[in-house]
DSSP file (Angstrom, degrees, kcal/mol; ACC not computed):
  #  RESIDUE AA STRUCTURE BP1 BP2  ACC     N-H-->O    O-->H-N    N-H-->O    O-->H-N    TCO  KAPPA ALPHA  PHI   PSI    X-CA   Y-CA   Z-CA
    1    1 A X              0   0    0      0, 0.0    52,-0.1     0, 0.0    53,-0.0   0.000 360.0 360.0 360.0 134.1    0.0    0.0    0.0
    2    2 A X        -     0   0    0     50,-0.3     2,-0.6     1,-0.1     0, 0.0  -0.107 360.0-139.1 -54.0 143.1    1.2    3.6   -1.1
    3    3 A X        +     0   0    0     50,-0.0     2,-0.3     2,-0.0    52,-0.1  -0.655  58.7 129.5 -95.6  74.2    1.5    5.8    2.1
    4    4 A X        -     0   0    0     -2,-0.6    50,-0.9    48,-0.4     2,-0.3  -0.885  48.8-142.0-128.4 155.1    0.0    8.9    0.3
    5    5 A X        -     0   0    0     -2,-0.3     2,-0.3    48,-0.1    13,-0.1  -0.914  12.8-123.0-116.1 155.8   -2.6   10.8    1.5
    6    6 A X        -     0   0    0     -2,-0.3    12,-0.1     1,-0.2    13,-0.0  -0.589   7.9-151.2 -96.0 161.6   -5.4   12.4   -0.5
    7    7 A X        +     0   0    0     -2,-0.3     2,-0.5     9,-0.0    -1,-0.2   0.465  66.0 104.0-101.8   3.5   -6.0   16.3   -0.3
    8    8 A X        -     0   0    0      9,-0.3     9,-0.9     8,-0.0     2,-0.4  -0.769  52.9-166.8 -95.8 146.9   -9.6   16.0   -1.0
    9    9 A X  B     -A   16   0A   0     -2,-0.5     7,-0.2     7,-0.2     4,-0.1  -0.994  14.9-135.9-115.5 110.6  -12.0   16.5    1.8
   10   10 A X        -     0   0    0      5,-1.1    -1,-0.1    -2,-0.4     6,-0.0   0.445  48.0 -91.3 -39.1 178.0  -15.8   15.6    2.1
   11   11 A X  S    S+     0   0    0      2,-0.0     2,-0.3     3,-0.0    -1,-0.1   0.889 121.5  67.2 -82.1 -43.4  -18.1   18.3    3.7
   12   12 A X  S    S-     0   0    0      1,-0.1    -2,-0.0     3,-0.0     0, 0.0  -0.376  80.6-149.2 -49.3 141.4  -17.2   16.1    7.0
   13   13 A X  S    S+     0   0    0     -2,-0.3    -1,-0.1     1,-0.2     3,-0.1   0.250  93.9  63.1-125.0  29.5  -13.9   16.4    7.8
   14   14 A X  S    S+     0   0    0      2,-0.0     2,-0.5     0, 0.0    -1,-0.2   0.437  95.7  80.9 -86.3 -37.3  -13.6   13.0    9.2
   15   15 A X        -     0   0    0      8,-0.0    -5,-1.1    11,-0.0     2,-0.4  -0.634  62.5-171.7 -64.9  98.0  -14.5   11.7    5.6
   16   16 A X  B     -A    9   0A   0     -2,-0.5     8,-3.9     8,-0.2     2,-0.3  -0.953  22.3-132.5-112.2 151.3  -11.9   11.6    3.0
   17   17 A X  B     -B   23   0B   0     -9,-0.9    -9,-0.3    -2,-0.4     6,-0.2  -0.575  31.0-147.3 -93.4 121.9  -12.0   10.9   -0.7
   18   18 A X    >   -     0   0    0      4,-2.2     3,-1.9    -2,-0.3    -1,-0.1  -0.378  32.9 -84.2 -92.5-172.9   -9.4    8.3   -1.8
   19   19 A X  T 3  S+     0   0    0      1,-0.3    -2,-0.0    -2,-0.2   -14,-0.0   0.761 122.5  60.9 -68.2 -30.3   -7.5    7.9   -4.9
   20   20 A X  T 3  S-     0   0    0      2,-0.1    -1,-0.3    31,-0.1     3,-0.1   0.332 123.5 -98.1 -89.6  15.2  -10.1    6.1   -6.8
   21   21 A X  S <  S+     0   0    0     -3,-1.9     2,-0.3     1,-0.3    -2,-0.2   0.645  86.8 110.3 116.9  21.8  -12.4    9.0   -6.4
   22   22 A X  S    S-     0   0    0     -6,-0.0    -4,-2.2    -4,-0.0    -1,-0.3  -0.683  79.1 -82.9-130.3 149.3  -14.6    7.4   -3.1
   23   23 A X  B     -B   17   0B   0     -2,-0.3    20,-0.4    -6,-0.2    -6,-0.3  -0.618  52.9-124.3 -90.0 141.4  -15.1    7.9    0.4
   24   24 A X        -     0   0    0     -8,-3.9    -8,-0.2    18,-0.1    18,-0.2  -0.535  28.0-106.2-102.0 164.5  -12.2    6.2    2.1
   25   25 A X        -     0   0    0     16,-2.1     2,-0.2    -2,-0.2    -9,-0.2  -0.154  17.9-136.6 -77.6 155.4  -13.1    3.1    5.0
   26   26 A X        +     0   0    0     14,-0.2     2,-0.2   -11,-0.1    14,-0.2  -0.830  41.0 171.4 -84.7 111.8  -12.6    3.8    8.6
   27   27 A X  B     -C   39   0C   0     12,-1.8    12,-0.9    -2,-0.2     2,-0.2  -0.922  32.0-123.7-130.4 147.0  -11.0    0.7    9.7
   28   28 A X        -     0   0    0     -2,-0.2     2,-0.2    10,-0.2    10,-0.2  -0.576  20.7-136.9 -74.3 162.6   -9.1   -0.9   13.0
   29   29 A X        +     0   0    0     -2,-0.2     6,-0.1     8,-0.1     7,-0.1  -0.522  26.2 173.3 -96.0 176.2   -5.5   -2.3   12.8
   30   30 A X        +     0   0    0     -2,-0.2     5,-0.2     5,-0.2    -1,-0.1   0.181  33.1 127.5-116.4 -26.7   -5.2   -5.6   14.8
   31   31 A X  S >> S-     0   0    0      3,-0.3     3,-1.2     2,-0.1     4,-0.6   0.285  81.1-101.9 -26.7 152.5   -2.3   -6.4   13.9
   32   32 A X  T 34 S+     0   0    0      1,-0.2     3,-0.4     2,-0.2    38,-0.1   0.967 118.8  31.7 -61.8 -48.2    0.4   -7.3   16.3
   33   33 A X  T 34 S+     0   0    0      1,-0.2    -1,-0.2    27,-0.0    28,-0.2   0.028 129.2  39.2 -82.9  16.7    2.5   -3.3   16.0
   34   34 A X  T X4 S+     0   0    0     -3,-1.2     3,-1.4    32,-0.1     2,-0.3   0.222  80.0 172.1-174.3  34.0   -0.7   -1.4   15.4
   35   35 A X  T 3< S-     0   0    0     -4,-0.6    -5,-0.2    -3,-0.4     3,-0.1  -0.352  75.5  -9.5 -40.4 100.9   -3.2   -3.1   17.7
   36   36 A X  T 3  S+     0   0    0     -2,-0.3     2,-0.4     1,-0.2    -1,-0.3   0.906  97.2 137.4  66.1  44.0   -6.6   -1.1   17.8
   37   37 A X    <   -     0   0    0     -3,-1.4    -1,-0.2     1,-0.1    -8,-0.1  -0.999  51.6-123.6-114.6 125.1   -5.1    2.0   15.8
   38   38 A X        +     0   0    0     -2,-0.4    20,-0.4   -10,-0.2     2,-0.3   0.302  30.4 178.6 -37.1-177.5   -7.3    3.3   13.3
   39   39 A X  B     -C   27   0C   0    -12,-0.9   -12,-1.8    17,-0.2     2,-0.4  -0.776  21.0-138.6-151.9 161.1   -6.8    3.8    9.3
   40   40 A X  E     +D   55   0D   0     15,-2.2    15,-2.2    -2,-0.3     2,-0.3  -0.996  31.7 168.3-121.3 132.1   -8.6    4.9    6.3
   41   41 A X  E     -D   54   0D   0     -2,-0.4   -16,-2.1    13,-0.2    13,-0.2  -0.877  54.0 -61.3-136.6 179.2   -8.3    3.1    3.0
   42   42 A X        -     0   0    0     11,-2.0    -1,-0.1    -2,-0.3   -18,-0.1  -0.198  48.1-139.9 -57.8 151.2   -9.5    2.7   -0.1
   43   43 A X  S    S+     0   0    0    -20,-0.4    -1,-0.2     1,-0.2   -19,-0.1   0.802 107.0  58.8 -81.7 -18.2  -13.4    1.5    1.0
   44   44 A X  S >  S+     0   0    0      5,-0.1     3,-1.0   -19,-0.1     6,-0.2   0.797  76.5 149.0 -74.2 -22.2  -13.0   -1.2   -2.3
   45   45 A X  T 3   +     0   0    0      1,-0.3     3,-0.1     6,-0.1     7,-0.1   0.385  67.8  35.6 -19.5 130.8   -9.5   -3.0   -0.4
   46   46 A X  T 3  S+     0   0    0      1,-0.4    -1,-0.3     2,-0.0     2,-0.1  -0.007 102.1  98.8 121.2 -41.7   -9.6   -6.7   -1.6
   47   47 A X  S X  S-     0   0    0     -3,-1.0     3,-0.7     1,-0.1    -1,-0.4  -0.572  83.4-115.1-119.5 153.6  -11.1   -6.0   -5.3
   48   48 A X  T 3  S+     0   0    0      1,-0.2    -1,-0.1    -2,-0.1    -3,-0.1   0.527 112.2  55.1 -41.1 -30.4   -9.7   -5.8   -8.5
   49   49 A X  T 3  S+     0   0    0     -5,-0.1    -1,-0.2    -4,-0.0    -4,-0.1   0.493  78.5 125.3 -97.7 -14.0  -10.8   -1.9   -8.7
   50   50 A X    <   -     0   0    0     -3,-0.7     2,-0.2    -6,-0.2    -4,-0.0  -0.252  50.2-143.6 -82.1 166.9   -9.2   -0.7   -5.6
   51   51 A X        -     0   0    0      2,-0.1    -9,-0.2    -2,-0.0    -6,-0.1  -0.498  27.8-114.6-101.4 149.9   -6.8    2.3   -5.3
   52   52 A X        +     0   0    0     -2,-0.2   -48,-0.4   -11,-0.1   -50,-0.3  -0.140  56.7 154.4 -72.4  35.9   -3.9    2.1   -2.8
   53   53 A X        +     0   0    0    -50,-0.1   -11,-2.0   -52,-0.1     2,-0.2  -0.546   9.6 158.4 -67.5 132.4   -5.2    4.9   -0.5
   54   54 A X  E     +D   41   0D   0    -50,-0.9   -50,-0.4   -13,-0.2     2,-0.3  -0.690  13.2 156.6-169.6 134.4   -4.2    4.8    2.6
   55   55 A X  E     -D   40   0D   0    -15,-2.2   -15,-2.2    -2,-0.2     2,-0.6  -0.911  33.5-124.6-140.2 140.5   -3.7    7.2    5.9
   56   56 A X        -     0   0    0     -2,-0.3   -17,-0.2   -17,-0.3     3,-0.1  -0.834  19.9-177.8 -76.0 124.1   -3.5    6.6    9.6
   57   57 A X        +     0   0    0     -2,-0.6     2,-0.5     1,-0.1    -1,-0.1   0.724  69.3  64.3 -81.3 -32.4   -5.9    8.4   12.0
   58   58 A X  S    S-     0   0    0    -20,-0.4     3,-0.1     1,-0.1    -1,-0.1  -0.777  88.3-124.1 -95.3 147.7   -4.8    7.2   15.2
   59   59 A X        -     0   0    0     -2,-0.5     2,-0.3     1,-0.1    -1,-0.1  -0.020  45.7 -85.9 -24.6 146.4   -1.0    8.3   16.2
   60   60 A X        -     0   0    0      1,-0.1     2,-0.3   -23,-0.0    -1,-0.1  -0.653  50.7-108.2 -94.4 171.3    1.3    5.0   17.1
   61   61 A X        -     0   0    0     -2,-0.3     2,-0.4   -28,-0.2    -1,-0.1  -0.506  28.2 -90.9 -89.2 130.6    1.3    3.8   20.3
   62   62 A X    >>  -     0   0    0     -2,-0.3     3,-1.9     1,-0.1     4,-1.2  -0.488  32.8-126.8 -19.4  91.2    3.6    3.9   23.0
   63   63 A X  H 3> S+     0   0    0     -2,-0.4     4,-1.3     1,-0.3    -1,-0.1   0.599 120.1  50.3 -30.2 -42.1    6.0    0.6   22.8
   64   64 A X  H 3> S+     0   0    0      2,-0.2     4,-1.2     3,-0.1     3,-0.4   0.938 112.2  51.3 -74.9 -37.6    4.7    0.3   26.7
   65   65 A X  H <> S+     0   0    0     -3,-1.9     4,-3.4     1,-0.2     5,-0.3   0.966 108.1  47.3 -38.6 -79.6    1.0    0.8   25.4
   66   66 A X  H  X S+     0   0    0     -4,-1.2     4,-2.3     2,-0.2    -1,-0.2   0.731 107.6  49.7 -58.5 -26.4    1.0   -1.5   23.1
   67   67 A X  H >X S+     0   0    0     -4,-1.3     3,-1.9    -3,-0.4     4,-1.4   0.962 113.0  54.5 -72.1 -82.8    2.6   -4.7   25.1
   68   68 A X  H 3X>S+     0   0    0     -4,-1.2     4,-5.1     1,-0.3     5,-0.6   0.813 113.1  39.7 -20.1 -71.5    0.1   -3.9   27.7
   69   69 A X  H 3X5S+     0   0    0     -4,-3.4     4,-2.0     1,-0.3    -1,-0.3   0.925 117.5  48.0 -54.6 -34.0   -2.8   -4.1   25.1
   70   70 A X  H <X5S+     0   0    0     -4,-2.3     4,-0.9    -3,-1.9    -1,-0.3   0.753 108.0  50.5 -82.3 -33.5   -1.5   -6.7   23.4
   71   71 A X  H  <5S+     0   0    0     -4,-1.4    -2,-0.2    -3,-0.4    -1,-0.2   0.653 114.3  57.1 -76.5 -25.7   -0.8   -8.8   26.6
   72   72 A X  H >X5S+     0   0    0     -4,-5.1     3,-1.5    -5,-0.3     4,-1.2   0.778 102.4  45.9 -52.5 -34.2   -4.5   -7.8   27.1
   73   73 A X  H 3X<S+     0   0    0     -4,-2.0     4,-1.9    -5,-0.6     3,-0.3   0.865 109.6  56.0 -84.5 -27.3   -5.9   -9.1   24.3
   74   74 A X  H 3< S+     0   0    0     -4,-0.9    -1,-0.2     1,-0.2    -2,-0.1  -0.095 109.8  50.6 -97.9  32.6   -3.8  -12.7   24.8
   75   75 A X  H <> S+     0   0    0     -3,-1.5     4,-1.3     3,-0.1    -1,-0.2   0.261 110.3  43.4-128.4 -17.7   -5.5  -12.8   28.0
   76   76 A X  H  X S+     0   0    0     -4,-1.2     4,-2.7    -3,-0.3    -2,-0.2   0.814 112.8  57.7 -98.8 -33.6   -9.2  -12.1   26.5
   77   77 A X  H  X S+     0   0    0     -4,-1.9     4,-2.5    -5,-0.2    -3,-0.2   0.956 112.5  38.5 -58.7 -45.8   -8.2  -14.8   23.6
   78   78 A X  H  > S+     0   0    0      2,-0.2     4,-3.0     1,-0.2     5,-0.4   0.934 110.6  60.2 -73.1 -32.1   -7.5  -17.4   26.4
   79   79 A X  H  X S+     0   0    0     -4,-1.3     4,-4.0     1,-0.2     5,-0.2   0.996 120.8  31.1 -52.0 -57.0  -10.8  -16.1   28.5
   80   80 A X  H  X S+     0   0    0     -4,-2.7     4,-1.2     1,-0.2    -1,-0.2   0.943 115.9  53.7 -58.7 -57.4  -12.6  -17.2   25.3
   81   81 A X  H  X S+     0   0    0     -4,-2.5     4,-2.8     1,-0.2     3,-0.3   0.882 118.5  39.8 -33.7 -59.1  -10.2  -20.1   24.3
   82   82 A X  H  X>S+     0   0    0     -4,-3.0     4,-6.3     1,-0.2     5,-0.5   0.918 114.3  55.6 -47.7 -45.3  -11.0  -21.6   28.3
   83   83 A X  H  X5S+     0   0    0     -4,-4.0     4,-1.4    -5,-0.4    -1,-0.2   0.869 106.2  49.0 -63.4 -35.3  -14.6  -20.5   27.9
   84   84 A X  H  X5S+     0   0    0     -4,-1.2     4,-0.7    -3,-0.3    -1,-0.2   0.804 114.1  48.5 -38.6 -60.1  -14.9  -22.6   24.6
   85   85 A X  H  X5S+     0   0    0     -4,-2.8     4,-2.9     2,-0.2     3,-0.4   0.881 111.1  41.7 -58.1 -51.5  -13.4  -25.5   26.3
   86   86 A X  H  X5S+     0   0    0     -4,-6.3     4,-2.6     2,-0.2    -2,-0.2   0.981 111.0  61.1 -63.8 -30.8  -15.4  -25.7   29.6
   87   87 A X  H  <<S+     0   0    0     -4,-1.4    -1,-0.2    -5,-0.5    -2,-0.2   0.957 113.3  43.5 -50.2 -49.0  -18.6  -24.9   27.1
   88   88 A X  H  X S+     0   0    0     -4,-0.7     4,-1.0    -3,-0.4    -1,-0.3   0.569 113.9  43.6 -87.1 -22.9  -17.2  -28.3   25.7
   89   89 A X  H  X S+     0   0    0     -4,-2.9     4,-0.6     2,-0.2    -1,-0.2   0.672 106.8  58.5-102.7 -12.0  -16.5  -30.5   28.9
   90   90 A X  H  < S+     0   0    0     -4,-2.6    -2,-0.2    -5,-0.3    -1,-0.2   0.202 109.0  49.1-108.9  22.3  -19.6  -29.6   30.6
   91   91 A X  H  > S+     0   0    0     -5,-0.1     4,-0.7    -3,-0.1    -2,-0.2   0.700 108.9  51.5 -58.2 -53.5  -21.4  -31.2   27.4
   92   92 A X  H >X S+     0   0    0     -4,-1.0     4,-1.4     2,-0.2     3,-1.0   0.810 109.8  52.1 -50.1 -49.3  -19.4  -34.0   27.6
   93   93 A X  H 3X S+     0   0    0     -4,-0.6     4,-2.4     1,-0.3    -1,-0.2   0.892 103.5  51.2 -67.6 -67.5  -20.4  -34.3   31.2
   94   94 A X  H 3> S+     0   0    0      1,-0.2     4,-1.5     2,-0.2    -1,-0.3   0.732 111.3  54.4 -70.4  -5.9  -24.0  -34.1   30.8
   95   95 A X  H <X S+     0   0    0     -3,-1.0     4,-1.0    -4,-0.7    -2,-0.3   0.882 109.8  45.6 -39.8 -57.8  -23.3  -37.0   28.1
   96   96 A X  H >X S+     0   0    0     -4,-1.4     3,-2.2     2,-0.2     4,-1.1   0.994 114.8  49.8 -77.9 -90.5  -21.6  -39.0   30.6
   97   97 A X  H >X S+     0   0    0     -4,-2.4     4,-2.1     1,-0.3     3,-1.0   0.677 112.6  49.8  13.3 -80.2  -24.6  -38.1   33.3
   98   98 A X  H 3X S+     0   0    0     -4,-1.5     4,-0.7     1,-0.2    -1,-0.3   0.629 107.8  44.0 -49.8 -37.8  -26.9  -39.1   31.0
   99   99 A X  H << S+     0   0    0     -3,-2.2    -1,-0.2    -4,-1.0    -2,-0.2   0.701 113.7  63.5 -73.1 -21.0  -25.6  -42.7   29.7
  100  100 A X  H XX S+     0   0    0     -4,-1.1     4,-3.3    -3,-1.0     3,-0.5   0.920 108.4  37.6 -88.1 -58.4  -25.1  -43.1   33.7
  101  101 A X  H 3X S+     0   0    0     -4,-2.1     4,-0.6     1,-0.3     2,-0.4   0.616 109.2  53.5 -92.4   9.4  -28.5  -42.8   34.2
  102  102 A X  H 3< S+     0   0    0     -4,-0.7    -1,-0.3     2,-0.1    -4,-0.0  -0.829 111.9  55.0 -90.5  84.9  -30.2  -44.7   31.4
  103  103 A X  H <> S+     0   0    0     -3,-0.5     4,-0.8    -2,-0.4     5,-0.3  -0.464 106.7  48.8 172.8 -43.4  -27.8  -47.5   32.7
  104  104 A X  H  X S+     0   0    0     -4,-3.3     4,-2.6     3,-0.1    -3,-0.1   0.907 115.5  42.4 -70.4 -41.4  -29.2  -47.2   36.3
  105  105 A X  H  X S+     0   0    0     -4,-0.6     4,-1.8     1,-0.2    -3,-0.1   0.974 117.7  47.6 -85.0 -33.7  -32.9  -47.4   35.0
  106  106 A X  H  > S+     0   0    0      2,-0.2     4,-3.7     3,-0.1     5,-0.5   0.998 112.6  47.7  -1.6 -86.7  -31.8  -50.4   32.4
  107  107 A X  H  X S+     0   0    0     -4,-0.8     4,-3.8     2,-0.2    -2,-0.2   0.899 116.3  53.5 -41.9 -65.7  -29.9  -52.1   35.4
  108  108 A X  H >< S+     0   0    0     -4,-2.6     3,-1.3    -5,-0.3    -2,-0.2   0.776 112.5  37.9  -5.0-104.8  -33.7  -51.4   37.7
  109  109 A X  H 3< S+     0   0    0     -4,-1.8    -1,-0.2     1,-0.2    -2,-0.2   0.608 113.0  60.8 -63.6 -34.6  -35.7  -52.6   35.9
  110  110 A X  H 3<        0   0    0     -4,-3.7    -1,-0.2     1,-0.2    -2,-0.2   0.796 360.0 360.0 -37.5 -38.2  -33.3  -55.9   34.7
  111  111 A X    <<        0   0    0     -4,-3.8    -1,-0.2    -3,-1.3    -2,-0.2   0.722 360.0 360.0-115.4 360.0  -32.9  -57.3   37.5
């Protein structure tokens, strides 16, 4: 991607016109160096037709900033990861439960 910025400006002045003549995306970064810092790019990004516009809105982050956030965010990925799992072992569980106690009322009534 080009680092250029365009000089046209919309009646908003959050709003800019990229290269291919379009009101440019507001987008987050994610990325590992640019964690939850904004951009604007072309709104086409992806397609055959898009422009390489592209501009930063937020400022970069503080080195300390960012390890923080970033050591946040691979603590809310395990929160989920964990959550995923137990979601998955207390299914299993009530499987287990369940076979237990068609196996009691089986066993009942057999003998």
């Amino acid at each position: 991607m080009a680092m250029e910025n365009s000089s046209s400006i919309t009646k908003n002045k959050d709003e800019q016109v990229c290269l291919c003549g379009h009101i440019s995306a507001t987008r987050t970064s994610w990325t590992e160096n640019n964690t939850g810092r904004r951009f604007r790019g072309c709104r086409f990004y992806g397609r055959a037709d898009a422009c390489d516009y592209f501009s930063w809105v937020d400022p970069p982050l503080h080195p300390r900033y960012k390890n923080i956030i970033n050591g946040l965010l691979r603590k809310a990925n395990n929160n989920d990861n964990m959550e995923i799992e137990m979601r998955r072992l207390l299914k299993l569980h009530q499987i287990i439960i369940g076979v237990f106690i068609i196996m009691a009322i089986i066993a009942h009534y057999a003998f």
